[in-house]
N, C-alpha and C positions, 0 to 999 in steps of 0.2 A: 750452675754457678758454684761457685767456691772461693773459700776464704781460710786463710794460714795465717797466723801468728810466726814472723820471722825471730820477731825479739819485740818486747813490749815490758817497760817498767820505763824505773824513773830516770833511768842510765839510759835507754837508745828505743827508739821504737820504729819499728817498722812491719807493713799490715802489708798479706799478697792478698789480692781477687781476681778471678779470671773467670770468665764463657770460656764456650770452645775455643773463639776465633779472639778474642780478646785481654789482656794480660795488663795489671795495673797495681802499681802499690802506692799505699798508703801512707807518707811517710817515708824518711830513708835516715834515721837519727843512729845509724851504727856505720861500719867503715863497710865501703865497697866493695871491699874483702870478704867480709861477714856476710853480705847481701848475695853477694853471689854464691857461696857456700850455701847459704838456706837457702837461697830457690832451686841450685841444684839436686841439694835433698831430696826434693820434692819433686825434679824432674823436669825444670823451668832453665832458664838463662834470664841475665840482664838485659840481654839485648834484644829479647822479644818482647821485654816490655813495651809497653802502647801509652802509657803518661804515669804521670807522678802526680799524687794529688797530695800536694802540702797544707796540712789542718794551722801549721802556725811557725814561727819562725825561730823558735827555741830549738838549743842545739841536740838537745835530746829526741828531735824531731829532724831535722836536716844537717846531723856534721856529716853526711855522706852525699849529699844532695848535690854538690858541685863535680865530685869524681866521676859518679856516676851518669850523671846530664852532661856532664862534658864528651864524655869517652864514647856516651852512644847516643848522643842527641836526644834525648828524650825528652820529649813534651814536657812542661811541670805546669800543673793546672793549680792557681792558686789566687786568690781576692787579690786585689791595688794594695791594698794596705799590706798583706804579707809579700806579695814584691818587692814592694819596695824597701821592707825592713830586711829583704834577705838580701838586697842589693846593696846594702850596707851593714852586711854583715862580713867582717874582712876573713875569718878561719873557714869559708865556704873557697875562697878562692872567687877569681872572677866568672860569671855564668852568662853568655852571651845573651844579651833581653829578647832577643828574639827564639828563642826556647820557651819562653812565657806566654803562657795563656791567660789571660785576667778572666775571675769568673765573679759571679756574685750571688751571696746567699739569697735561698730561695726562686734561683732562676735553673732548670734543667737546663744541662746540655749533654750532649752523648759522645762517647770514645768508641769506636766500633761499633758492638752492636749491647754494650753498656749506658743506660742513661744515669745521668749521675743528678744527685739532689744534693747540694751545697747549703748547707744547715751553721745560721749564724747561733755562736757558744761563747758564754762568759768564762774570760781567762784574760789573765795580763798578757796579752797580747796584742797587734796591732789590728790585728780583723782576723780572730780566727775563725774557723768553721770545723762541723763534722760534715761527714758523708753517709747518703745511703747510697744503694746502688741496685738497679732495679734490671731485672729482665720482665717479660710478660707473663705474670703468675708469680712472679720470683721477686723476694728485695731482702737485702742484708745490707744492716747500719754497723759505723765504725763514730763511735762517742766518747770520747774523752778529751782529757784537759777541761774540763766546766768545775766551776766552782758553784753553781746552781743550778739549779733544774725550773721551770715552770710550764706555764700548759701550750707553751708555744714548742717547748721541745714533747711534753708527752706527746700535742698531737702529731706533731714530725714524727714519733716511732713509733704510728698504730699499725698495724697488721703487716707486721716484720713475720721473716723466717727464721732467721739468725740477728743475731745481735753481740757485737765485740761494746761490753758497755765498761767504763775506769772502776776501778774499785780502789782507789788508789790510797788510802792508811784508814789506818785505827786511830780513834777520835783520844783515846787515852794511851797508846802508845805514842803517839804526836806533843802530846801534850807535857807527858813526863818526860820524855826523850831528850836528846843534848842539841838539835837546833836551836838556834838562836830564837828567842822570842819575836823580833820580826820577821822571820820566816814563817814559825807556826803560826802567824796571824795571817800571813800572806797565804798559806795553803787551807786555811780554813774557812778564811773570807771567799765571799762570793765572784773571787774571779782566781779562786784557787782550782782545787781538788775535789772530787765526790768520795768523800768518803764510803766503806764499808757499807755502813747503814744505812746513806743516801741513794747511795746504789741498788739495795736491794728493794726500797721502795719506789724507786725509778723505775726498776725491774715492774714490779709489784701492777702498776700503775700501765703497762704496755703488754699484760701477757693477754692473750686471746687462746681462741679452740687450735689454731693451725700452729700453732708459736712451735717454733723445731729446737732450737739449741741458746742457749748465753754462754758469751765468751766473756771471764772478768779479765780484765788488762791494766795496764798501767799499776802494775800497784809498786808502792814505796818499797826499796830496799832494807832503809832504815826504820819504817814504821808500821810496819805491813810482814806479813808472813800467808803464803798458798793457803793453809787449812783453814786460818782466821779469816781471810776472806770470803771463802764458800759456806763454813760454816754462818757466819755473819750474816750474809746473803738469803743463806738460805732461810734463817729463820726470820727477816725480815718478812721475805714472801710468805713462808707460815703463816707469821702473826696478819698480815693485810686481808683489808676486809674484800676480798675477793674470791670467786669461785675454785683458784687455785692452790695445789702446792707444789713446792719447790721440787718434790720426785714426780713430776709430772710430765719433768724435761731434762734431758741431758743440761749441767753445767759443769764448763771448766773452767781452767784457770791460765791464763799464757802464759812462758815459760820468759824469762827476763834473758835468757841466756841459749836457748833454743827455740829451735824449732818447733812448734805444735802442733796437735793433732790435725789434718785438715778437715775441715766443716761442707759437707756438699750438699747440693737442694736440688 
């Protein structure tokens, strides 16, 4: 298995995973344009895609989701609630309902020869979810948009390979910054954002002996910076009262604007 960061922050996001025989993103929050460019980087097409799996119905997560499900049919595997909030979302363009697969958190189902685990997350959203995504011996989780974490998500990410987890701002960069004060309340409340240092205790709290690589994603444009992220992260894991540290594993950081390293297990 494998997993690529096409584009990931607060401007557009979209996550690749693929088996051999199977090909799937996460997300398509940038133009059809863009998408197809990064999976050709990497040696893929749109149109081998095998489904769309939509975590939520913000456009930073599907302003691409109509072009591209139109043009190639694609699957879009996503809960009733974000359905139906993308069905009524008019800058998507119309998406024929029978492209829709209704799923529901906490229920497996499989794409090929991918089984997929649909993980309900707090976020102002209509029924978001994350994903993991399992072969046999194999699972890599995609987690962001939560504005909280509790023990219903750490137990959802125990004995991961990979992990694409939000890092999405700095708790005082957010704070001093020129958003509007409903906003930074919005991103800080518990159906915002994971901060920096919620993140890395998130981390903290799921790393095991096999644990292979963390992907930090989503981060802010405006509140957020690459190095303050990893650094942040990492000394979070430092300081946790656990057997680990933070060089014990490769961590990166997704590109908001490119393509990323790919990650394979």
């Amino acid at each position: 298995m494998k997993l690529c960061s096409i584009a990931s922050g607060s401007s557009g996001n979209c996550i690749f995973a693929a088996s051999e025989t199977t090909s799937l993103m996460i997300d398509t929050g940038i133009s059809g344009k863009r998408i197809e460019e990064g999976l050709n980087f990497i040696g893929h097409t749109t149109k081998d895609v095998d489904g769309i799996l939509v975590t939520h119905e913000h456009s930073d997560h599907i302003s691409g989701l109509g072009v591209v499900s139109r043009k190639y049919g694609i699957p879009i595997y996503t809960t009733k609630g974000t359905k139906e909030a993308i069905l009524n979302t008019k800058n998507v363009g119309k998406i024929p309902e029978d492209l829709f697969v209704e799923i529901e958190p906490d229920v497996d189902f499989t794409i090929g020869d991918i089984t997929v685990s649909p993980v309900a997350i707090s976020h102002d959203a209509a029924q978001p979810t994350a994903y993991i995504l399992r072969q046999p011996g194999k699972s890599m989780a995609v987690m962001t948009d939560l504005g909280r974490y509790d023990n219903y998500i750490v137990e959802k990410l125990q004995h991961l390979d990979v992990l694409l987890l939000e890092a999405n701002h700095d708790v005082h960069m957010l704070q001093v910054g020129t958003y509007p004060y409903y906003l930074k309340q919005r991103i800080l409340g518990d159906k915002g954002h994971l901060s920096n240092e919620l993140s890395g205790q998130l981390l903290s709290e799921v790393l095991h002996d096999n644990f292979k690589t963390v992907i930090l994603g989503h981060l802010s444009k405006e509140n957020n910076y690459e190095k303050l992220a990893y650094e942040t992260v990492r000394l979070e894991v430092d300081m946790a009262d656990n057997p680990y540290k933070a060089s014990d594993f490769p961590i990166q950081v997704a590109k908001r604007d490119s393509v990323s390293q790919i990650v394979e297990i």
